[in-house]
C-alpha positions in Angstrom: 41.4 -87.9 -11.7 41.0 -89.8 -8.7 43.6 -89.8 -5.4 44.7 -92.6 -6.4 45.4 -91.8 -10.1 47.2 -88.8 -9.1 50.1 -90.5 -6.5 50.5 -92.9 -9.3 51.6 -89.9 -11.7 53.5 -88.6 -8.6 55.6 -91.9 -8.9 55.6 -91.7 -12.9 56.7 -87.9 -12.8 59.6 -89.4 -10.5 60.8 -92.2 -12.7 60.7 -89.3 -15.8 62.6 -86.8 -13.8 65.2 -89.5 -13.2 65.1 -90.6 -16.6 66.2 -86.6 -17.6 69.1 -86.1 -15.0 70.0 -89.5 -16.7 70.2 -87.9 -19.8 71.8 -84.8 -18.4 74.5 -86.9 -16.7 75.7 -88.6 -20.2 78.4 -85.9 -21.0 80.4 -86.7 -17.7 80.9 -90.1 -19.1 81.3 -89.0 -22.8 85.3 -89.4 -22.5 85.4 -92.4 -20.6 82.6 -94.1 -23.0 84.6 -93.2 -25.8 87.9 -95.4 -24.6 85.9 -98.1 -23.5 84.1 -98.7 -26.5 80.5 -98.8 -24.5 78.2 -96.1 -23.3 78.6 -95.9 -20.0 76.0 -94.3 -17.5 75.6 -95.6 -14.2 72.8 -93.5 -13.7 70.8 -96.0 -16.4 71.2 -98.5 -14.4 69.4 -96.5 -11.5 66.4 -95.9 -14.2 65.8 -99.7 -15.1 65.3 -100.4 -11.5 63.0 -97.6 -11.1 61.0 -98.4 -14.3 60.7 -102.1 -12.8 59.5 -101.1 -9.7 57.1 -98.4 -11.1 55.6 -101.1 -13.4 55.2 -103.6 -10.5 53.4 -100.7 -8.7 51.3 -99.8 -11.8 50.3 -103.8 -11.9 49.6 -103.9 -8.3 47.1 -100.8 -8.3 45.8 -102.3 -11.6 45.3 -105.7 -9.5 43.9 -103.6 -6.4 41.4 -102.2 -8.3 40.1 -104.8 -9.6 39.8 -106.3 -7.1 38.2 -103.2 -4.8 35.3 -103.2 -8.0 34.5 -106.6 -8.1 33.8 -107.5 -4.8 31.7 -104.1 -4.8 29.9 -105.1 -7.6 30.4 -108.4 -9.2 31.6 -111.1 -6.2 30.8 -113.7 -7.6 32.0 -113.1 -11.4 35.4 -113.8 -12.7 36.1 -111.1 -15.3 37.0 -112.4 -18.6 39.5 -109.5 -19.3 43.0 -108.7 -18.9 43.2 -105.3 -17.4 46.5 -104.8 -18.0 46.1 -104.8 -21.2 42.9 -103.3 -20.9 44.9 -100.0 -18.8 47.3 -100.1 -21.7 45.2 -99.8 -24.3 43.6 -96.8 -22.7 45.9 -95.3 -20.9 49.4 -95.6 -22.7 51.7 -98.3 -21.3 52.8 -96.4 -18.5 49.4 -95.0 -17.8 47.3 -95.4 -14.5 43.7 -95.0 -14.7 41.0 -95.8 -12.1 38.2 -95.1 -14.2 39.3 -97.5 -16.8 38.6 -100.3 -14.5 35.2 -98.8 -12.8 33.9 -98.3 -16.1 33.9 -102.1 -17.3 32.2 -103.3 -14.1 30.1 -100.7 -14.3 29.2 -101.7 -18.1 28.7 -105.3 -16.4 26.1 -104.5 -14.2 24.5 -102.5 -16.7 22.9 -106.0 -18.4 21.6 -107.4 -14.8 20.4 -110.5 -16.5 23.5 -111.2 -18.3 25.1 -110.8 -14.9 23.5 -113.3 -13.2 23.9 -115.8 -15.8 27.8 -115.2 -15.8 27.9 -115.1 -12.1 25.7 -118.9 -12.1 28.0 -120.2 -14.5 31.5 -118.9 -12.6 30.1 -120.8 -9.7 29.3 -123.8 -11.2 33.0 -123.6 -12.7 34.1 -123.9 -9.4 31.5 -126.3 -7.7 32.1 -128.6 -11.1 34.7 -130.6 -9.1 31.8 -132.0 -6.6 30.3 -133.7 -9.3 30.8 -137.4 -9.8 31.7 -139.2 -12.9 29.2 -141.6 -14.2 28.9 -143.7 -18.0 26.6 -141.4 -20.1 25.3 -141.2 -23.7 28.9 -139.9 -24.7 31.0 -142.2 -22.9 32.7 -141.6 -19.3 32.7 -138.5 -17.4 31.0 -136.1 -15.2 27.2 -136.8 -15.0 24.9 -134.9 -16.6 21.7 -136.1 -15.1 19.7 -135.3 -12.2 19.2 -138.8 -11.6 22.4 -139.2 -11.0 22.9 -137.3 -8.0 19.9 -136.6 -6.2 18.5 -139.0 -4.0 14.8 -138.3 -2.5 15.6 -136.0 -0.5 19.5 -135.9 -1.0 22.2 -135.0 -3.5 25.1 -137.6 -3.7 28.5 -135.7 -4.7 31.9 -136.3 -4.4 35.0 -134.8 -1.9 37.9 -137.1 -1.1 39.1 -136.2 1.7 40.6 -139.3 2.7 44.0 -140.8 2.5 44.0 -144.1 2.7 48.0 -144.4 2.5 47.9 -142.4 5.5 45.1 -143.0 7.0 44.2 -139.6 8.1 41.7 -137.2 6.9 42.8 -134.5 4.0 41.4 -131.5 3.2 44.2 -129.3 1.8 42.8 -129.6 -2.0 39.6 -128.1 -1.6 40.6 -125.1 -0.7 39.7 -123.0 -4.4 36.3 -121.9 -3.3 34.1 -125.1 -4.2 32.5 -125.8 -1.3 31.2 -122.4 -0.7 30.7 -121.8 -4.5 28.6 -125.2 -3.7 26.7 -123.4 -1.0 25.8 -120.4 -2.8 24.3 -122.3 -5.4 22.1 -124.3 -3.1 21.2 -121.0 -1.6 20.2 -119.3 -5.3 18.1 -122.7 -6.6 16.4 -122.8 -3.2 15.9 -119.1 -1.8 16.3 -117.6 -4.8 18.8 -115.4 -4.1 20.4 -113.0 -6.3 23.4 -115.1 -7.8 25.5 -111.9 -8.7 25.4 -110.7 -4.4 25.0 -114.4 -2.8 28.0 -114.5 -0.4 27.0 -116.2 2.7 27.8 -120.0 3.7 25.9 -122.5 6.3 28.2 -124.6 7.9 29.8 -127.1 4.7 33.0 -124.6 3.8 33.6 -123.4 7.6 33.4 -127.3 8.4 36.4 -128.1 6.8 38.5 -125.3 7.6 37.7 -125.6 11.4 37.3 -129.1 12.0 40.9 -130.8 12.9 42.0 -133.2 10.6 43.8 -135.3 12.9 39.8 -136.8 13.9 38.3 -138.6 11.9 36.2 -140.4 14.1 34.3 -136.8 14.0 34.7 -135.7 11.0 32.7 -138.4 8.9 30.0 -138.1 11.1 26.4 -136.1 10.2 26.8 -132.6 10.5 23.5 -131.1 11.3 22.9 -127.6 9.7 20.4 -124.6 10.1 19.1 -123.7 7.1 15.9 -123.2 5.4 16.5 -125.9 2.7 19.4 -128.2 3.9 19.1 -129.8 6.7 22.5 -131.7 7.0 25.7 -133.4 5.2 28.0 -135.7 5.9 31.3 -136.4 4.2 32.1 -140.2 3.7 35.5 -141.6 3.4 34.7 -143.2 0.1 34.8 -140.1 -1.1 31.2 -139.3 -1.4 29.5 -136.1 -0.4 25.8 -136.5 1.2 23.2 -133.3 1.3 20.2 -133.3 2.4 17.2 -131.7 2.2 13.9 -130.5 3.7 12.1 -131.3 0.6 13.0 -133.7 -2.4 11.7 -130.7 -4.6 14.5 -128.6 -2.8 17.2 -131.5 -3.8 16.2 -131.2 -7.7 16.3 -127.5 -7.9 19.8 -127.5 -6.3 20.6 -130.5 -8.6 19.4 -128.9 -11.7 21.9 -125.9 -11.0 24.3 -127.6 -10.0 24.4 -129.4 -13.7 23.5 -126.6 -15.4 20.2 -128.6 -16.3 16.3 -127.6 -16.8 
């Protein structure tokens, strides 16, 4: 049992002790229930707030957990279970148990390759809403071919981040994590980093969240970045995304992951 496990049953031993002076507490009201025609307790009342709150607690360390595991172990997956059910199922429906959560990341990173596959595809999930929309052999919608976003030396994407009603630059949607989930796939096709421990950015995500939006005379201009495969990007106010690269071989490697292509 771990610390935390045990001030969780410290909370769950309160709720039950409550739950028995509740119980105790029914024969004062016996009489009064009785003429009334309803059993009355006020202490019951007392006992659904504290199961409410003890649940919200239980879902919270649940979440914490979680949490606490996969950034330890799995940053860049997004675990395809419900844990709450999951604690249920092996702890009761009041039940708190750490291990119950360590255990299935833990059986996770016990297939390495399986991990990094999951962790590729959960950030191309999230980098999916960079790429553009072209005609293809089933009709219109995203494009599926390298072609049809590299360039040379460059990958054409898409990020509107202007408002022409306004006319002002806007960034607020694209703030889910695609940008950097874009970056850390560049840096796995490129430097072959380890997809299931890639966490750091160069420049593209940090951009946008420091560069005022109020200018847009400097915001669509090239951003030069330090890097060992891209050298810069530029965002365009036709809604098209510009990478480039030191090498066109480095633009079709990112491309191809990017698409989920060979």
């Amino acid at each position: 049992m771990t610390d935390l496990d045990d001030t969780y049953n410290r909370v769950l031993e309160l709720q039950r002790q409550a739950e028995r002076i509740a119980e105790e507490a029914g024969p004062i009201f016996a009489a009064y229930s009785e003429r009334a025609q309803y059993k009355f307790n006020p202490f019951r009342d007392v006992i659904r707030e504290l199961r409410r709150a003890r649940e919200e607690l239980r879902i919270s360390l649940i979440r914490f957990t979680a949490e606490q595991q996969r950034e330890r172990l799995t940053p860049n997956l997004k675990p395809d279970v419900d844990f709450n059910k999951l604690m249920d199922q092996e702890a009761g429906e009041e039940g708190f148990r750490e291990d119950v959560i360590t255990t299935w990341f833990l059986f996770k990173v016990s297939d390495p390759e399986a991990l990094k596959r999951e962790s590729v595809e959960r950030l191309r999930d999230l980098a999916r809403r960079l790429i553009p929309y072209g005609r293809g052999p089933q009709g219109w919608g995203l494009v599926t071919e390298i072609s049809a976003i590299q360039d040379g030396r460059r990958l054409r994407l898409k990020a509107y981040t202007w408002d022409a009603h306004l006319e002002m630059v806007n960034t607020w949607t694209y703030h889910d994590g695609e940008l950097a989930a874009l970056e850390r796939i560049i840096d796995v096709a490129t430097k072959g980093t380890d997809p299931t421990r890639v966490s750091t950015t160069w420049g593209l995500s940090d951009f946008l969240a420091h560069t005022s939006v109020n200018d847009p005379s400097t915001f669509y201009l090239k951003v030069q970045v330090h890097h060992p495969a891209v050298t810069a990007f530029r965002f365009f106010k036709n809604g098209t995304l510009i990478i480039e690269f030191q090498t066109e071989e480095q633009a079709r490697k990112a491309a191809a992951l990017i698409l989920g292509v060979a």
